[in-house]
VMD Tcl script that builds the backbone (N, CA, C; Angstrom):
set m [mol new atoms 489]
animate dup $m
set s [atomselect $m all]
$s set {name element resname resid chain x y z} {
  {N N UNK 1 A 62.423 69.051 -47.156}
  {CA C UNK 1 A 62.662 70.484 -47.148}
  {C C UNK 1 A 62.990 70.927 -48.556}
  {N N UNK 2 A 62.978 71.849 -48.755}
  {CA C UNK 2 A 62.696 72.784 -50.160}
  {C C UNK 2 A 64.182 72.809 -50.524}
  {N N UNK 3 A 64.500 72.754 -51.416}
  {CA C UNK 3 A 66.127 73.008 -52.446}
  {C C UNK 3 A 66.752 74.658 -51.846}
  {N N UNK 4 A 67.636 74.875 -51.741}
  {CA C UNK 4 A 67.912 76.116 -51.501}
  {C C UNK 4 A 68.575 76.403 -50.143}
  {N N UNK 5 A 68.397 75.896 -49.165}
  {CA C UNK 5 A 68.303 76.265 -48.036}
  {C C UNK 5 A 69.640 76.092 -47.651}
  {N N UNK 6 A 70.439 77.056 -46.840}
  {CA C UNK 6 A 71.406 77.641 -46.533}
  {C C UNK 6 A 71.932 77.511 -45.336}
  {N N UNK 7 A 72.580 77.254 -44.819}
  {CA C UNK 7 A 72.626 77.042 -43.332}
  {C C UNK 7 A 74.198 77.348 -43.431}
  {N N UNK 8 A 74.581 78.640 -42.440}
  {CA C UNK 8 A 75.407 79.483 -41.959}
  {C C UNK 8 A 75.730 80.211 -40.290}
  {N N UNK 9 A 77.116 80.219 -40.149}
  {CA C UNK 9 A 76.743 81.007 -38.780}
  {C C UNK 9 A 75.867 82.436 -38.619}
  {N N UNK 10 A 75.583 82.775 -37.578}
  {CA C UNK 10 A 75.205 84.329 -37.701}
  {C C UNK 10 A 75.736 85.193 -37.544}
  {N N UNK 11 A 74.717 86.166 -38.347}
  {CA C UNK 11 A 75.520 87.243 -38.410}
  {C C UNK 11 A 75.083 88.438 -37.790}
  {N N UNK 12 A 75.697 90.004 -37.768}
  {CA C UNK 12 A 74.893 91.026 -37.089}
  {C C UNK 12 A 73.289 91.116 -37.414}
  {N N UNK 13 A 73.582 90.721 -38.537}
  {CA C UNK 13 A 72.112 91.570 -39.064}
  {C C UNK 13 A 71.077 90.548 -39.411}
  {N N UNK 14 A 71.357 89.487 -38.335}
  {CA C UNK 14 A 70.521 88.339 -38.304}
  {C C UNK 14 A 69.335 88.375 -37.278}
  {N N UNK 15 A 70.286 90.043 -35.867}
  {CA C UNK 15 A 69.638 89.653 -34.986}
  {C C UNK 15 A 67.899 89.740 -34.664}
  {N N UNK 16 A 67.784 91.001 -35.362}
  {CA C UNK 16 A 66.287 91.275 -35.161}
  {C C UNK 16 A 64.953 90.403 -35.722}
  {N N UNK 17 A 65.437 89.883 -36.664}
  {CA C UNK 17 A 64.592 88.545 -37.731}
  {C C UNK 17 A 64.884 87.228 -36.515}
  {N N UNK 18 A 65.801 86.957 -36.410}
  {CA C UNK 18 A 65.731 85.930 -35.109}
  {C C UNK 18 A 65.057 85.870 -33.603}
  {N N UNK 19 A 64.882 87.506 -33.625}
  {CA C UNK 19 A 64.351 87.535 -31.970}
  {C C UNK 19 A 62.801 87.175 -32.290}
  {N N UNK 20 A 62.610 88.450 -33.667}
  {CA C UNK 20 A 61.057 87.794 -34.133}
  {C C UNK 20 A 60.389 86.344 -34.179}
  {N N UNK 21 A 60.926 85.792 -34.728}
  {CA C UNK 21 A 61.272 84.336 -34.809}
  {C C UNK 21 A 61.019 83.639 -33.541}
  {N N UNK 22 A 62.023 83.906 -32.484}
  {CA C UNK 22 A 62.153 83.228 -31.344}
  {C C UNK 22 A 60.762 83.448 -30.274}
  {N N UNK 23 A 60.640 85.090 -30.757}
  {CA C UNK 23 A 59.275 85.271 -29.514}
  {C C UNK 23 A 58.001 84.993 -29.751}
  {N N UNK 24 A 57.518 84.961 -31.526}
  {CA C UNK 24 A 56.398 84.527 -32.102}
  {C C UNK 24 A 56.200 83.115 -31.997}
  {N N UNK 25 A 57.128 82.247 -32.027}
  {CA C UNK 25 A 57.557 80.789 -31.610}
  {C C UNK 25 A 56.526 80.536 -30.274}
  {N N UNK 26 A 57.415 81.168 -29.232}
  {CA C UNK 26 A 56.868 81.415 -27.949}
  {C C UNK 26 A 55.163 81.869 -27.945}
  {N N UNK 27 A 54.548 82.880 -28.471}
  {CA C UNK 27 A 53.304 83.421 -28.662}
  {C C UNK 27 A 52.948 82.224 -29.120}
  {N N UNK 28 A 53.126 81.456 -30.032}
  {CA C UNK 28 A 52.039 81.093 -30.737}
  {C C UNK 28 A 51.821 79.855 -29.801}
  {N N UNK 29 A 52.684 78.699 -28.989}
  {CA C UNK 29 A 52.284 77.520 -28.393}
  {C C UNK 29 A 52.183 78.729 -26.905}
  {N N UNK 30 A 51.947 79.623 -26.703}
  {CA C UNK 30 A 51.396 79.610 -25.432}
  {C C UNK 30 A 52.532 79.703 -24.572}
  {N N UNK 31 A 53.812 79.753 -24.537}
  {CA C UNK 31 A 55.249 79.412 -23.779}
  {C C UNK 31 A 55.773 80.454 -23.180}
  {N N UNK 32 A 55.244 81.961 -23.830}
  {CA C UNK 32 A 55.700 82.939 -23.646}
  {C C UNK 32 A 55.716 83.806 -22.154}
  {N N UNK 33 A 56.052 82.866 -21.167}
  {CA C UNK 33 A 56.242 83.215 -19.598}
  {C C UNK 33 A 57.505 83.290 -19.210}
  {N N UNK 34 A 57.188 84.234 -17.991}
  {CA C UNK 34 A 58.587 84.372 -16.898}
  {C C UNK 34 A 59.182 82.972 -17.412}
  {N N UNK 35 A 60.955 83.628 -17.523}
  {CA C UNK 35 A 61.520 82.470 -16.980}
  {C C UNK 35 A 61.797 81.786 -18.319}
  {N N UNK 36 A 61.691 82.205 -19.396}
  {CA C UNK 36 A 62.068 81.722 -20.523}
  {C C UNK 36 A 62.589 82.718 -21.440}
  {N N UNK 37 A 63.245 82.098 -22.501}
  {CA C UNK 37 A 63.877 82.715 -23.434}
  {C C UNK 37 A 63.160 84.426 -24.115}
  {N N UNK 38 A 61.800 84.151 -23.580}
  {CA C UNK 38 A 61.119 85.334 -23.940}
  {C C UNK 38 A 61.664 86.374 -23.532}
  {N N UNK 39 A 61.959 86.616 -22.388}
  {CA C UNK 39 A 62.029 87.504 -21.713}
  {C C UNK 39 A 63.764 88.289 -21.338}
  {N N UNK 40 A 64.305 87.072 -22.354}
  {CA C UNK 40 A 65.851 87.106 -22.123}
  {C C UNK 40 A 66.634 88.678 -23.274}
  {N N UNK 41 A 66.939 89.276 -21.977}
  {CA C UNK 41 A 67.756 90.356 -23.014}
  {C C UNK 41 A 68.471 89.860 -24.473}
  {N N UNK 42 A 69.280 88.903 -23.979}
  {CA C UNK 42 A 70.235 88.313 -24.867}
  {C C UNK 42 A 69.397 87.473 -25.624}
  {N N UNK 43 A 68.168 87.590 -26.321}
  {CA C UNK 43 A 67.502 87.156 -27.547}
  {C C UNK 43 A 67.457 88.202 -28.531}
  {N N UNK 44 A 67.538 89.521 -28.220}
  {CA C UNK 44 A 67.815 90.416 -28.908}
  {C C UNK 44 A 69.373 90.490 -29.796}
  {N N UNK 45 A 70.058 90.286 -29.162}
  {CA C UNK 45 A 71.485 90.264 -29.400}
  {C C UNK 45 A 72.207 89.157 -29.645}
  {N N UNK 46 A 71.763 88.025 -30.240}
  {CA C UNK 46 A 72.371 86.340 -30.471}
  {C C UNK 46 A 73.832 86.390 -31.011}
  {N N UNK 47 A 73.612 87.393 -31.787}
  {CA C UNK 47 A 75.250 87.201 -32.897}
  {C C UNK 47 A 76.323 88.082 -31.666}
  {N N UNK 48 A 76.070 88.991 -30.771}
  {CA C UNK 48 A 76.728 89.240 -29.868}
  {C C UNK 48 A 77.363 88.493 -28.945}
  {N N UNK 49 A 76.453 88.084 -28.550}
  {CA C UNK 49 A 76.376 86.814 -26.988}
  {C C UNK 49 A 77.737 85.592 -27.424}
  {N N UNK 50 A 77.105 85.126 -29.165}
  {CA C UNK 50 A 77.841 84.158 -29.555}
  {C C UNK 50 A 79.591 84.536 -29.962}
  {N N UNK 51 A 79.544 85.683 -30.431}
  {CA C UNK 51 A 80.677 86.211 -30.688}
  {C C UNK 51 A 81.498 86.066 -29.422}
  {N N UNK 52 A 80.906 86.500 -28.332}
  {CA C UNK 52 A 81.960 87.340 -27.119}
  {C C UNK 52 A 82.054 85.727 -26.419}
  {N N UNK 53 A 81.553 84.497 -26.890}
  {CA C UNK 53 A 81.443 83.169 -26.103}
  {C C UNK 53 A 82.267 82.155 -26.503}
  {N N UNK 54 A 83.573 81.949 -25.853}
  {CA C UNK 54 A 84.517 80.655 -26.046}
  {C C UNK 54 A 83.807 79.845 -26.724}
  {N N UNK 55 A 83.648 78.727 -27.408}
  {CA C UNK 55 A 83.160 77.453 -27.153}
  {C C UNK 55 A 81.409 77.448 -27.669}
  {N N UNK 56 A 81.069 78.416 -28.072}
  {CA C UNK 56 A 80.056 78.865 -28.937}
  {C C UNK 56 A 79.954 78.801 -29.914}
  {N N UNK 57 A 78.286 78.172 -30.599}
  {CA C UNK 57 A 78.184 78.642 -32.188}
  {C C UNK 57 A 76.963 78.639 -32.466}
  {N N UNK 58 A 76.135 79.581 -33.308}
  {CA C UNK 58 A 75.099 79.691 -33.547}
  {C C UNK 58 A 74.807 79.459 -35.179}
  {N N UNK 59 A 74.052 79.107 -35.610}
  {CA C UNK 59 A 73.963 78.846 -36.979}
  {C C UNK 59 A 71.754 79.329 -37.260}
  {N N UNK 60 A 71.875 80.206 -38.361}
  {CA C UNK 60 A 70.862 80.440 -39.107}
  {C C UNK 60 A 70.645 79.488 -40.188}
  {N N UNK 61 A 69.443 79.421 -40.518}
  {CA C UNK 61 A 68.808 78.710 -41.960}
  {C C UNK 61 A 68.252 79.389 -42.536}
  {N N UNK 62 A 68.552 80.249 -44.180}
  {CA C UNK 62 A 68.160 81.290 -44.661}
  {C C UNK 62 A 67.916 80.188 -45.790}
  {N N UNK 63 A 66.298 80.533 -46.556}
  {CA C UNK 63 A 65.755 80.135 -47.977}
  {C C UNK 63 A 65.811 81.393 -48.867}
  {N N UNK 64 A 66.257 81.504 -49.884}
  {CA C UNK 64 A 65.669 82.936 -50.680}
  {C C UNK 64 A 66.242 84.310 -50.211}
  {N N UNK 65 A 66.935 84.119 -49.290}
  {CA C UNK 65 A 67.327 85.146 -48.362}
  {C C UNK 65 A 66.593 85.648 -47.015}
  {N N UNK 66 A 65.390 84.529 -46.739}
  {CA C UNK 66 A 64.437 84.618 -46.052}
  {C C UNK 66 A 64.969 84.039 -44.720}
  {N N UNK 67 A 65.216 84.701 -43.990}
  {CA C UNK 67 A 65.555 83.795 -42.213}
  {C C UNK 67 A 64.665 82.957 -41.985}
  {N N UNK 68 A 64.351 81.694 -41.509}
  {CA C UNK 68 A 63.670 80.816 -41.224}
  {C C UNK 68 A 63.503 80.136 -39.850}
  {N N UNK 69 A 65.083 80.493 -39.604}
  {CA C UNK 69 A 64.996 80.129 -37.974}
  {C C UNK 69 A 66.710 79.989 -37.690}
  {N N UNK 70 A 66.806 79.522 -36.514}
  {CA C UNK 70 A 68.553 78.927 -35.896}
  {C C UNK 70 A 68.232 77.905 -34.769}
  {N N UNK 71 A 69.320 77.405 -34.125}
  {CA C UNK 71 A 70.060 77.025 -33.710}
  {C C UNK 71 A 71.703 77.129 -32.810}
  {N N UNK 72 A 71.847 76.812 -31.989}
  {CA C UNK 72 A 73.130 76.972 -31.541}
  {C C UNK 72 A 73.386 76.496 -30.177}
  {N N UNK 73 A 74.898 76.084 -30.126}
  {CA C UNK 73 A 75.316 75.545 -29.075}
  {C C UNK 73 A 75.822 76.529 -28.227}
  {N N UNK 74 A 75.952 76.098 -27.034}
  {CA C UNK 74 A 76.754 77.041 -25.944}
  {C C UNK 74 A 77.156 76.307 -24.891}
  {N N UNK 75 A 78.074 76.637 -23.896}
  {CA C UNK 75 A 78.704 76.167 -22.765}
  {C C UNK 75 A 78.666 76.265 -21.805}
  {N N UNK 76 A 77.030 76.569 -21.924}
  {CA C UNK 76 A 76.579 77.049 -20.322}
  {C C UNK 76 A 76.716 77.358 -19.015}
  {N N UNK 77 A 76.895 78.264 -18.088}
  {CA C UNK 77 A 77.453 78.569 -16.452}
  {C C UNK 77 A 76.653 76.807 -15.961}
  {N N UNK 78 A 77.936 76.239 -15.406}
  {CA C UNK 78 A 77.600 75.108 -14.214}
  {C C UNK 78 A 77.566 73.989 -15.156}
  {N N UNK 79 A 77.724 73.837 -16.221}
  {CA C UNK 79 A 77.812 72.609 -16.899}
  {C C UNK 79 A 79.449 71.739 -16.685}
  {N N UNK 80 A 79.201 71.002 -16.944}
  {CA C UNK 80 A 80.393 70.110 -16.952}
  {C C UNK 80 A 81.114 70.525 -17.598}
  {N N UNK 81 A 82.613 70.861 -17.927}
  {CA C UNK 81 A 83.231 71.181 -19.109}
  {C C UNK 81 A 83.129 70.423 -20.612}
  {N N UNK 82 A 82.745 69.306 -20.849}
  {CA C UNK 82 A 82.917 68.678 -21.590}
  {C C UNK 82 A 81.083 68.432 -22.334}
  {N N UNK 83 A 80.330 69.207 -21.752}
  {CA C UNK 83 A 78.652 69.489 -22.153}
  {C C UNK 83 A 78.703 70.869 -21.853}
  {N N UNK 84 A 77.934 70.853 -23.402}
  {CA C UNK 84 A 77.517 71.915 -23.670}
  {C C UNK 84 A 75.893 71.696 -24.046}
  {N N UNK 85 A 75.296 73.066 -24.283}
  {CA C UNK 85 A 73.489 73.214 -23.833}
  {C C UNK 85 A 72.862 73.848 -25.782}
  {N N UNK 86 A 72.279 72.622 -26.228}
  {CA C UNK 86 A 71.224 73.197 -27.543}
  {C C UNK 86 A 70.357 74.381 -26.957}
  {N N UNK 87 A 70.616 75.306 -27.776}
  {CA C UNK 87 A 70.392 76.871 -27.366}
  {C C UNK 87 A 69.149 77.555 -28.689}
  {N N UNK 88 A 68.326 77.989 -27.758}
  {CA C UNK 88 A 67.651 79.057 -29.108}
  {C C UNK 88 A 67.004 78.397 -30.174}
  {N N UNK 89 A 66.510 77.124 -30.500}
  {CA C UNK 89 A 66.540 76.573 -31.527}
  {C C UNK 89 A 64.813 76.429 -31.934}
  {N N UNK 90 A 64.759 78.232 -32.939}
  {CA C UNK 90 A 63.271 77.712 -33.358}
  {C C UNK 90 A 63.312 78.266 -34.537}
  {N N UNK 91 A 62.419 77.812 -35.183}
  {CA C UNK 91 A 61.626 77.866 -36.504}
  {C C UNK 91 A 60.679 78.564 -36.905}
  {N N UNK 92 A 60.707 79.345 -38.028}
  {CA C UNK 92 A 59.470 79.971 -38.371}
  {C C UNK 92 A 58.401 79.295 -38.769}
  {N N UNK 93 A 56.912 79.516 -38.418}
  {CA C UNK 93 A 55.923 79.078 -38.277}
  {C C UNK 93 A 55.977 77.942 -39.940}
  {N N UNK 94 A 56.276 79.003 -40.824}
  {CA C UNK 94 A 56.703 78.187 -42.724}
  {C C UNK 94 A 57.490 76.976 -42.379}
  {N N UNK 95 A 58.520 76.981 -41.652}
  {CA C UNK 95 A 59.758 76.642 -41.846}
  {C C UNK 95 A 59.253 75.243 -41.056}
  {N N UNK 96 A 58.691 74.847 -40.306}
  {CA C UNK 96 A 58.638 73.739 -39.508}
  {C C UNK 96 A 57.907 72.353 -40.745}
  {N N UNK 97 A 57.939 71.123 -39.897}
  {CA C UNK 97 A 57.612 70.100 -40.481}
  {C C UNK 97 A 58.041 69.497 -41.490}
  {N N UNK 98 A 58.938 69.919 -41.800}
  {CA C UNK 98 A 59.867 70.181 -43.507}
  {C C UNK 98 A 61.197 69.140 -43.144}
  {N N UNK 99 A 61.662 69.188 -42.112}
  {CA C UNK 99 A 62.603 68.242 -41.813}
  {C C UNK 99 A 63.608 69.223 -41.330}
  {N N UNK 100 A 63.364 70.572 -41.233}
  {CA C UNK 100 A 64.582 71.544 -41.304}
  {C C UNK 100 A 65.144 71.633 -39.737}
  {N N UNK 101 A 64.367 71.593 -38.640}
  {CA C UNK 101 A 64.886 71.297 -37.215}
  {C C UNK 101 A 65.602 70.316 -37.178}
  {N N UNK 102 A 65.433 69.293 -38.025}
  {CA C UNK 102 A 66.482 67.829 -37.576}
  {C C UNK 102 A 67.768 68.456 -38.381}
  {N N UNK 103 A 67.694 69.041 -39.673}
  {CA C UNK 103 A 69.068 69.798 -40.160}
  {C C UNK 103 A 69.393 70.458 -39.083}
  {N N UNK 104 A 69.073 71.184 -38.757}
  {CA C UNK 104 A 69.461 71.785 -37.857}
  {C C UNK 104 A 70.414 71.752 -36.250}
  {N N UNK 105 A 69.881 70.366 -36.019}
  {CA C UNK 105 A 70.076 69.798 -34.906}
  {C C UNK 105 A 71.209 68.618 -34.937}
  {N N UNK 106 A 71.167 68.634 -36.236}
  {CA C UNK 106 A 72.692 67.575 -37.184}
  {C C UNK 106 A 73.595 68.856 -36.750}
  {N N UNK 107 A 73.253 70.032 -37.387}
  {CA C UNK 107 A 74.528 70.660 -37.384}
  {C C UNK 107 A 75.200 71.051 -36.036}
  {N N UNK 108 A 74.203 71.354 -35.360}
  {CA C UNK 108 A 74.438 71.715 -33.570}
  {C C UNK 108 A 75.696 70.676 -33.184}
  {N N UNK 109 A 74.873 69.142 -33.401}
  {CA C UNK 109 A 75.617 68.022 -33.016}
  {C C UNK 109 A 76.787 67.741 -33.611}
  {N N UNK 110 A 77.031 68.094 -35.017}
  {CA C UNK 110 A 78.366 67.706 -34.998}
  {C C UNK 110 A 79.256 69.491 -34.983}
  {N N UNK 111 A 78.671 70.295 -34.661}
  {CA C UNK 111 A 79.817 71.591 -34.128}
  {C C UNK 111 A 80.173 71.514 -32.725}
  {N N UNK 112 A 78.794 70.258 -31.851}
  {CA C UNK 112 A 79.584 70.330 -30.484}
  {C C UNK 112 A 80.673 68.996 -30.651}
  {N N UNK 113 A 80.625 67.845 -31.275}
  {CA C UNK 113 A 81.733 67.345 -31.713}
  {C C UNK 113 A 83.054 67.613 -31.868}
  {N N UNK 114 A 82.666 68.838 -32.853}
  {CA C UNK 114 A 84.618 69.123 -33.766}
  {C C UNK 114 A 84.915 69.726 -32.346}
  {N N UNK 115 A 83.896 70.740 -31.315}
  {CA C UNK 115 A 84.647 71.442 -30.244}
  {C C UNK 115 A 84.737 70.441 -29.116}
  {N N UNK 116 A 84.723 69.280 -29.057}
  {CA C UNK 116 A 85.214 68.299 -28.082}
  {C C UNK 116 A 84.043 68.325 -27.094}
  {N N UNK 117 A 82.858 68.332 -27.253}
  {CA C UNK 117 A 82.033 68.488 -25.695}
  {C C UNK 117 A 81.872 66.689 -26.406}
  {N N UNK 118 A 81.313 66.212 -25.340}
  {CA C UNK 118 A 81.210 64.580 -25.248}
  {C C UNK 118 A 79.583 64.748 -24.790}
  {N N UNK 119 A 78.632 65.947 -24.737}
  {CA C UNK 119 A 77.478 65.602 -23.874}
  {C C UNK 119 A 76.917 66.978 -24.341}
  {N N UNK 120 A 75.419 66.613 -24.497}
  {CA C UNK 120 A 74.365 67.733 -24.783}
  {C C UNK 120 A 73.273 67.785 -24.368}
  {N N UNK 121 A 72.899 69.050 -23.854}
  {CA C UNK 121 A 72.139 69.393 -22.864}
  {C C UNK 121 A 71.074 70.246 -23.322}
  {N N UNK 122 A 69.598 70.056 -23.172}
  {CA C UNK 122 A 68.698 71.088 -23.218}
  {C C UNK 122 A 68.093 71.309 -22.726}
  {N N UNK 123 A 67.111 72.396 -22.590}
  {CA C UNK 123 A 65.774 72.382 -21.550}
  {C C UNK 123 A 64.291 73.118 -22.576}
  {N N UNK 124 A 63.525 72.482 -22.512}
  {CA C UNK 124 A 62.049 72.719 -22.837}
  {C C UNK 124 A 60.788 73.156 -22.015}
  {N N UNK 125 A 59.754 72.872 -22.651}
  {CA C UNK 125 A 58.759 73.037 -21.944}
  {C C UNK 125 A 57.375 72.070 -22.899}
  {N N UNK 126 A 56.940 71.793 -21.867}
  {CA C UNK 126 A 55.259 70.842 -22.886}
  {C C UNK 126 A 54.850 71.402 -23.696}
  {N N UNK 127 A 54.814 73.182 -23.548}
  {CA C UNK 127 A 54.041 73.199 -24.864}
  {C C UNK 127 A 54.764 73.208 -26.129}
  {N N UNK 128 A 55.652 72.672 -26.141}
  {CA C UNK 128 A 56.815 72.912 -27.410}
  {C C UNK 128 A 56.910 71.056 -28.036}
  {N N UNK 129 A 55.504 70.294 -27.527}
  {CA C UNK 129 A 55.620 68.777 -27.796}
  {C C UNK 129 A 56.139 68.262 -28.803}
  {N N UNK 130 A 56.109 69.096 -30.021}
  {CA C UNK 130 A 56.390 68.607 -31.328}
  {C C UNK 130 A 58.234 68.864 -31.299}
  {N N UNK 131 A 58.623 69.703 -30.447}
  {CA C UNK 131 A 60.202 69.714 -30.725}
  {C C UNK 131 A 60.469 68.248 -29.736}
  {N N UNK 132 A 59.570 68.091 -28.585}
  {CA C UNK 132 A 60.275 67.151 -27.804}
  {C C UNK 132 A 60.415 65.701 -28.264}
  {N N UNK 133 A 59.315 65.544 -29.082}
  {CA C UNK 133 A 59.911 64.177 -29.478}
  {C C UNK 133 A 60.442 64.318 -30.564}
  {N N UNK 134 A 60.525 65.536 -31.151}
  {CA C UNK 134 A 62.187 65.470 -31.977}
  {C C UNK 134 A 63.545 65.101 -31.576}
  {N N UNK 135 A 63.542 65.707 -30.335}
  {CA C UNK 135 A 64.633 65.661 -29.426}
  {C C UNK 135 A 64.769 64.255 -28.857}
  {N N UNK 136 A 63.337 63.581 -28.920}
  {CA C UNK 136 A 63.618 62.096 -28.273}
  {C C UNK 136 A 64.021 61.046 -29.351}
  {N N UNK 137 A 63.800 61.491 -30.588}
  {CA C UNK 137 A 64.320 60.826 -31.949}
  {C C UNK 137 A 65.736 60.494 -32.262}
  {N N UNK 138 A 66.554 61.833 -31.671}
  {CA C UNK 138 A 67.615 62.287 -31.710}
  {C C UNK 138 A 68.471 61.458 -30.173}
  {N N UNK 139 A 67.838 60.826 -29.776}
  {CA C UNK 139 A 68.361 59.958 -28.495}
  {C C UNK 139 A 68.741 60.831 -27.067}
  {N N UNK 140 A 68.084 62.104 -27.092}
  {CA C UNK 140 A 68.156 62.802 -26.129}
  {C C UNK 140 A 66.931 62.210 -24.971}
  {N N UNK 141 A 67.548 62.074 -23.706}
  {CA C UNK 141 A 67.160 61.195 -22.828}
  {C C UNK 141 A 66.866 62.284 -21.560}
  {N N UNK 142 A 65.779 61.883 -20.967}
  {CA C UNK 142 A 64.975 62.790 -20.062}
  {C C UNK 142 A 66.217 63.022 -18.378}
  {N N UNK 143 A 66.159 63.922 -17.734}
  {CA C UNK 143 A 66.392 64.137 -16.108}
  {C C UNK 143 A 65.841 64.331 -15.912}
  {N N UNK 144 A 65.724 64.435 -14.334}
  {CA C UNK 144 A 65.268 64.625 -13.032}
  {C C UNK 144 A 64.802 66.113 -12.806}
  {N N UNK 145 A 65.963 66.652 -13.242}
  {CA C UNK 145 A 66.396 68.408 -12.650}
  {C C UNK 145 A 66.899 68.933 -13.779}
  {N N UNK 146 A 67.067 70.079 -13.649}
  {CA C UNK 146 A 68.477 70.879 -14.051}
  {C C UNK 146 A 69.611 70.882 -14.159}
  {N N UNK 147 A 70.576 71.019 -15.407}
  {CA C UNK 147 A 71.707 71.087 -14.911}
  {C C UNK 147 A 72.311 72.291 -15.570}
  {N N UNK 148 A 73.378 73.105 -15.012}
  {CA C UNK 148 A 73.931 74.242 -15.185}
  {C C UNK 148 A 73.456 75.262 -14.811}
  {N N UNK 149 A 73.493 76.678 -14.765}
  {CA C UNK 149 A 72.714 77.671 -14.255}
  {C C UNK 149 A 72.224 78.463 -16.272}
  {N N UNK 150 A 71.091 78.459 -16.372}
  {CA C UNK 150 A 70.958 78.606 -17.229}
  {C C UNK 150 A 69.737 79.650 -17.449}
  {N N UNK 151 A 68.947 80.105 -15.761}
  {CA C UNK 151 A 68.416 81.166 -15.612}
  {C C UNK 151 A 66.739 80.451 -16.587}
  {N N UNK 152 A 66.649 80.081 -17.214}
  {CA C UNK 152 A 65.043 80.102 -16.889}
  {C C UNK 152 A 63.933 78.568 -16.498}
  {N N UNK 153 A 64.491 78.890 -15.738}
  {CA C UNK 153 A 63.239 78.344 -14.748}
  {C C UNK 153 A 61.657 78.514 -15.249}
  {N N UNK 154 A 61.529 78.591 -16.488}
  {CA C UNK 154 A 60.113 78.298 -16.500}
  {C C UNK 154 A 60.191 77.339 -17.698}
  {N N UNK 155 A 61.648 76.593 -17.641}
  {CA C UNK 155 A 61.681 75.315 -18.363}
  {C C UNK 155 A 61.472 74.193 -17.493}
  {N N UNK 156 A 60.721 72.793 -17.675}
  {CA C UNK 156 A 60.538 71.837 -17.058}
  {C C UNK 156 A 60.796 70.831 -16.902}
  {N N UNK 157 A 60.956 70.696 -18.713}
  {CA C UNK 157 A 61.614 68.945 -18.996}
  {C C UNK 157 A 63.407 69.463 -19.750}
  {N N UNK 158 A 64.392 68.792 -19.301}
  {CA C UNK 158 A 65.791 68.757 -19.409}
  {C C UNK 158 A 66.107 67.264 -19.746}
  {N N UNK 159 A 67.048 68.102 -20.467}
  {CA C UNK 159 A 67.279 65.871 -21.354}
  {C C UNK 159 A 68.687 66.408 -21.939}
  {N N UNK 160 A 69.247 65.238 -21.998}
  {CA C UNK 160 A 70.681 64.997 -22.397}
  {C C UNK 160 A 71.243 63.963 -23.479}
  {N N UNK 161 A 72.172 63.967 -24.053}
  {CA C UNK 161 A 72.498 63.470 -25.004}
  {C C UNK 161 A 73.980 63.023 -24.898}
  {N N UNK 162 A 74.368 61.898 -24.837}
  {CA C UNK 162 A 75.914 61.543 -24.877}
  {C C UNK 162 A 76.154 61.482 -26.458}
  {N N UNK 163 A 77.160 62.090 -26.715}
  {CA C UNK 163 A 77.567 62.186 -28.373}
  {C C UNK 163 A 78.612 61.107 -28.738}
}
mol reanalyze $m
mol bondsrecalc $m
mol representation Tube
mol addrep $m
């Protein structure tokens, strides 16, 4: 990845460059159905959601002053207390292949650390292959099902991580 790169929580005026981000993500592998982050009010509003959320943290990666993408943890309805759920975590179309998702996914992992969760949780979909075996690099290990109520159901593959 390129010299420069910044990695911070978010902020208000992060949100509209992030939703872009998140839904062009979606457009471009094809993902962009019911039942996913697409369609989620609260992609509009990230630095809100995270603010008003115990046990929350979201983090941006700005180059140049250029948003590039985020990341962030959360504590999802129905999770165990002690797991929490990798949230939101995409990249601008530039920004990928660079190594900057695995930064990224360092930082997730050790902010759910300092906040005591012992377990990490995500949910995907196939057409997102290139994050999944990121995620399988990272020793995140496949389920069965679902866990927590986390509202989109047009995720398929869920995998977990003991920290």
């Amino acid at each position: 990845m390129s010299s420069g790169i910044i990695i911070r929580e978010i902020a208000r005026g992060d949100n509209a460059a992030l939703a872009k981000i998140i839904r062009s993500s979606l457009e471009e592998f094809n993902a962009n159905k019911p039942g996913t982050v697409y369609f989620d009010d609260s992609t509009d509003h990230l630095f809100e959601l995270f603010q008003s959320t115990p046990g929350s943290q979201y983090f941006v990666a700005l180059q140049d002053g250029i948003l590039l993408g985020g990341a962030g943890i959360f504590p999802t309805q129905g999770l165990d207390e002690d797991t929490c759920e990798l949230v939101k975590m995409y990249l601008s179309k530039d920004a990928r292949g660079k190594g900057l998702g695995r930064k990224m996914i360092d930082t997730c992992l050790l902010a759910a650390k300092e906040k005591g969760f012992r377990k990490m949780y995500l949910e995907t979909m196939p057409e997102l292959r290139k994050a999944v075996t990121v995620y399988e690099k990272f020793g995140f290990s496949y389920l069965n099902a679902p866990l927590g109520n986390t509202g989109h159901s047009g995720c398929d593959i869920w995998m977990l991580k003991v920290l």
